[in-house]
N, C-alpha and C positions, 0 to 999 in steps of 0.2 A: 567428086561431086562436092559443094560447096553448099552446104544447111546453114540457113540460117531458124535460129530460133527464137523467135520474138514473145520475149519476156515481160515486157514493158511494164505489163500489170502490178507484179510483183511489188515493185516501188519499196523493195528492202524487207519487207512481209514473207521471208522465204522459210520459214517454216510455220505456217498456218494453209492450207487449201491450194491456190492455183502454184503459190512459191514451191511447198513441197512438192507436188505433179511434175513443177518445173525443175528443181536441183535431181530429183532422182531419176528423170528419166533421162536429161542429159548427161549426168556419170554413165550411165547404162549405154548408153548410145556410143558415148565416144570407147569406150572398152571393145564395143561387139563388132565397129567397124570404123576402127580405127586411118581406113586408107581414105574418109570421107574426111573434109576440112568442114570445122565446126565455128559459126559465130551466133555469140549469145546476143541480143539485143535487148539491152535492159534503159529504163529512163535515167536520166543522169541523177536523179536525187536518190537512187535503188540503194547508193553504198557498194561494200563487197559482195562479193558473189561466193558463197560459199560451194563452192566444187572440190569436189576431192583430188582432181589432178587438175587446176586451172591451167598447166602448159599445154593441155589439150585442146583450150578452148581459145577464141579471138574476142575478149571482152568488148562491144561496142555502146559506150553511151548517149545518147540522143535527147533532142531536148522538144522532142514530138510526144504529147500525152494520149493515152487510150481514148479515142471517139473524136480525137482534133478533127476539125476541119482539115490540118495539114499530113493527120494521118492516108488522109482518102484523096489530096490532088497529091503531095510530090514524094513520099514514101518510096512507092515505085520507081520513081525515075532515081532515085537515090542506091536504090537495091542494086537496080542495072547495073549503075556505075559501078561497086562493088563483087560485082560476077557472081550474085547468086545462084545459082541452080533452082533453089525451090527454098519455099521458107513456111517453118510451122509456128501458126499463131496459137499459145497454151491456153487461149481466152478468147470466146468469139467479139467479145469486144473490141479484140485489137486486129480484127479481119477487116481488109481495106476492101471497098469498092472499083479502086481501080488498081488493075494488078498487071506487072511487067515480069512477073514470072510464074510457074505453079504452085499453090498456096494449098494446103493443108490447114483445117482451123480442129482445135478440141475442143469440145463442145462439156462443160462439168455441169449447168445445170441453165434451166429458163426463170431462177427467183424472181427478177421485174416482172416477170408476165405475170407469173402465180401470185406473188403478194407485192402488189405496186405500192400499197402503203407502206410498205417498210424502205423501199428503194427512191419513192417521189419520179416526179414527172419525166424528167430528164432519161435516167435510166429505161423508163418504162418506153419511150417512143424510140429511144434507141433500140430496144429488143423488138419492139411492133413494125418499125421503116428502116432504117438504117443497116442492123446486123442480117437480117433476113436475105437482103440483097448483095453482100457480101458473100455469107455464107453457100449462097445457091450460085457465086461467080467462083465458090474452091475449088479446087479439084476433086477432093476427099473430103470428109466431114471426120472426126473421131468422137463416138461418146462414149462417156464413164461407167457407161452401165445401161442394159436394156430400158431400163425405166426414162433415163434419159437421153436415148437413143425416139423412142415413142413421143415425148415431150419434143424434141426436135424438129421432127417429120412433122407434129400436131400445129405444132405455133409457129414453126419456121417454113412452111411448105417444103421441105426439101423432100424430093426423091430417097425412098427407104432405101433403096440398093445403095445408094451415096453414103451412107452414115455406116460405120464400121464400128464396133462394140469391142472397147478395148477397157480391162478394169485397171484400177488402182491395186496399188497392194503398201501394205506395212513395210517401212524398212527395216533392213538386216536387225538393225539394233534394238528393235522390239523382241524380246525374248523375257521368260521367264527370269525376276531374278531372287537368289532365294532367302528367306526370313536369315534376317541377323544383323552385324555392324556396319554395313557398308548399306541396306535398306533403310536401319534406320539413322544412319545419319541424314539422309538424304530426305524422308520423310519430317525428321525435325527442323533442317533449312525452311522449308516449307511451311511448319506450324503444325502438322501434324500429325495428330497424336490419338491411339485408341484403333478401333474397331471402326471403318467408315465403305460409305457405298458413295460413288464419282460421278462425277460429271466432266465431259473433257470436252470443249468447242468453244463457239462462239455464242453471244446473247443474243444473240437476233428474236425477235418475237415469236416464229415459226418453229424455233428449238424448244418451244413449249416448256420454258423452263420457270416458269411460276406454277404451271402444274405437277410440275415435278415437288415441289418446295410445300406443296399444297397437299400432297400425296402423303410425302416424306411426314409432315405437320399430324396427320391422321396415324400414321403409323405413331409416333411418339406418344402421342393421346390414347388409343386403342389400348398398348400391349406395352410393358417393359422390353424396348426395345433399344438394344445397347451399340447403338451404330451413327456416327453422323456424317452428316452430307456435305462431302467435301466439292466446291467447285475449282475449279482451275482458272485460267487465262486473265489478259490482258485485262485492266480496267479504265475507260478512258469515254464519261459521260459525254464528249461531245463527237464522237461515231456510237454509231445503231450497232454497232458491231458487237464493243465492246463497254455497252451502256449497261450498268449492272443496280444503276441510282434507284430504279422500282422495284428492282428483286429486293434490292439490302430494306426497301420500306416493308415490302412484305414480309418478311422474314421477321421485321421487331413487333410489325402487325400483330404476326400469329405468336410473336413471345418463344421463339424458337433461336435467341439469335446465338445462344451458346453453342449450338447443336447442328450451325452450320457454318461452314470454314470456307472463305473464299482465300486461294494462295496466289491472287494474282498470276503474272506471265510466268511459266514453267518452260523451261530449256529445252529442247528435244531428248540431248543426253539425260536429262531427268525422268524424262515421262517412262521409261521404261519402268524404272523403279514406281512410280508415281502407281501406275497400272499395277501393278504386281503386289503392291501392298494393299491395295482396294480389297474385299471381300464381294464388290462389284460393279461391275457398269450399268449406268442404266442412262439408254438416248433414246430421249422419247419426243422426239422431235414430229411435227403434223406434216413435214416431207424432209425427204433425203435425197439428192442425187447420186451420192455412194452411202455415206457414213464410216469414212474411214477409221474413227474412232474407233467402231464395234470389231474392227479388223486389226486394230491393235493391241487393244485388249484381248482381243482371242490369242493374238499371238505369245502375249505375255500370262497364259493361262487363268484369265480371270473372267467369268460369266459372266454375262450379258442379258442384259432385258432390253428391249428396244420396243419401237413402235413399228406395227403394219405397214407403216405407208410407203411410198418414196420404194427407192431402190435397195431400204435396208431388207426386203426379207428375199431377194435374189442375192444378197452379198451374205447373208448370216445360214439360210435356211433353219436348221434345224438345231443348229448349231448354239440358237438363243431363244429363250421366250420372248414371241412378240405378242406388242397388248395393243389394244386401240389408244391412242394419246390423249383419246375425248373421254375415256371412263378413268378417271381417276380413282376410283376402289378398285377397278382392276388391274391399276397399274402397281396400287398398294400391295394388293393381294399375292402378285406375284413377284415384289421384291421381297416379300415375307418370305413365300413357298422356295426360293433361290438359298437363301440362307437362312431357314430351317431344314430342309430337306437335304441330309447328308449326299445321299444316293443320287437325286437329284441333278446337285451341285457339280459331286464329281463326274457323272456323264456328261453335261455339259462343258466343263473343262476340256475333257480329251476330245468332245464336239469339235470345239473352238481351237484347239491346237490343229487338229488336222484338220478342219476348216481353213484357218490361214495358211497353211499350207499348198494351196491351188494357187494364192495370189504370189506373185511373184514381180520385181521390177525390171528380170530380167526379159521373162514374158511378153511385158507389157511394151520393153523397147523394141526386142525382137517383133512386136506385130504393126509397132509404127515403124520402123527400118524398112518394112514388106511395102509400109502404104505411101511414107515418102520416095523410094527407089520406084514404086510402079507408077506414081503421079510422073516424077522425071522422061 
């Protein structure tokens, strides 16, 4: 059988959200059923493809973008020609309306529905008209998580029995690693230095990360509090993504700007360390479709505060304190009570270890192999 799997999104971005999704379940796939022929479908400006065996894979690059006009008339007739069997799109963005073979789309979240400001108009009509009617012409539907599995069905009309709940998981190389020379070197590549509580994503407005900085501001006033707040990722003012220019205002605002440490884009191979040196995580974001963040950090043993909302408290359960993202004293409250509380601390530690432990990316390909073979 010949998979195709349409990448396209990605556009070089492969370790941040749909890229990651995309490189580990394809290593996974071509491992567990090897007698299938595999082609990745990436846009020509995507770069390399980081795969761990690419002999496995048939690189294709194309110069058709997510939501073309030319994605939806001649895609398909192009697939044909190529002998697809079936092909899974890791983005329902890149789900055509008109299909010449059986299509599988993965569905990770509805953000344009939920916060059209942050997306603008385009996006947003795209997820209202356009993906909706793709997605109900799939065969199979996959979502990240029951929460956005429910967001699917809700915004996109599709038929529940359609949508298949398949989660994310951590990779292999989120583990524990432990206090010394090899930690901190890698922590001083970075900048830093001391006693610090994390942040690992993106800025997007809905990751509620001024009220994190707002929190953090109150905790340093209240109490001799000997921890700072370190952010991660990309910085890059002209995407919403990775626009950080009103956080760094706020932060000199409140005259805290010693006390928090942005390390720009961190490597994958780092973030392990990155996690493991934290004293903690905290995503307090006002929705989540998974929040794989919280699931890496459990892996590398370090606690977790997160918010209610979204799909983080079906991925963390108990695993982590969750707080309302809207009451910031109690989000304060309980990054204090995490690291004051010995007892605490360490139960949630071995929470979160054998928490990440259910997720798996072997799993996760195993239950798409099931749903692309029966779509065939």
């Amino acid at each position: 059988m010949h998979i195709c799997i349409d990448a396209r999104i990605s556009r070089g971005s492969w370790f941040t959200g749909v890229g990651n999704y995309t490189i580990n379940l394809v290593d996974q796939l071509a491992r567990l059923a090897p007698r299938h022929t595999y082609s990745i479908l990436v846009h020509a400006a995507a770069g390399h493809v980081p795969v761990k065996e690419p002999e496995r894979f048939r690189i294709i690059p194309v110069q058709v973008s997510v939501g073309s006009v030319k994605q939806h008339v001649s895609m398909s007739r192009w697939l044909k020609r190529q002998g697809v069997d079936i092909i899974l799109h890791t983005h329902p963005g890149s789900a055509m309306i008109v299909q010449s073979c059986p299509t599988v789309t993965s569905i990770l979240d509805v953000y344009p529905l939920r916060f059209p400001e942050q997306f603008g108009w385009a996006p947003y009509l795209a997820y209202k008209f356009i993906i909706p009617l793709a997605l109900r012409r799939s065969k199979r539907c996959i979502a990240i998580s029951q929460c956005t599995k429910e967001d699917a069905v809700n915004y996109f009309s599709i038929p529940n029995k359609k949508v298949e709940v398949i989660y994310l998981a951590a990779s292999e190389i989120f583990k524990p690693i432990p206090k010394g020379a090899a930690l901190n070197q890698v922590l001083r590549m970075y900048g830093i230095e001391g006693n610090y509580i994390l942040y690992h994503g993106n800025k997007r407005p809905h990751k509620n990360l001024e009220g994190l900085v707002k929190s953090f501001c109150q905790l340093k006033k209240q109490s001799d509090f000997p921890y700072k707040l370190v952010i991660t990722g990309e910085e890059n003012p002209n995407e919403l993504e990775f626009d950080s220019s009103n956080l760094r205002k706020l932060v000199d605002k409140l005259g805290i700007r010693n006390e928090v440490h942005f390390t720009g884009r961190v490597s994958e191979g780092d973030l392990p360390f990155i996690y493991s040196g934290a004293d903690l995580l905290v995503l307090p974001s006002y929705f989540e479709g998974f929040g794989l963040p919280a699931l890496e950090a459990m892996a590398c043993g370090t606690p977790v505060v997160a918010s209610d909302r979204g799909a983080l408290p079906e991925v963390i359960l108990d695993a982590g304190l969750l707080v309302n993202p809207y009451d910031l004293d109690a989000l304060g409250r309980n990054i204090q009570r995490v690291l004051e509380d010995e007892r605490l601390r360490y139960s949630l530690i071995e929470k979160g270890l054998d928490r990440a432990k259910y997720f798996s990316w072997r799993s996760t390909a195993e239950k798409t192999l099931q749903i692309l073979e029966d779509a065939v």
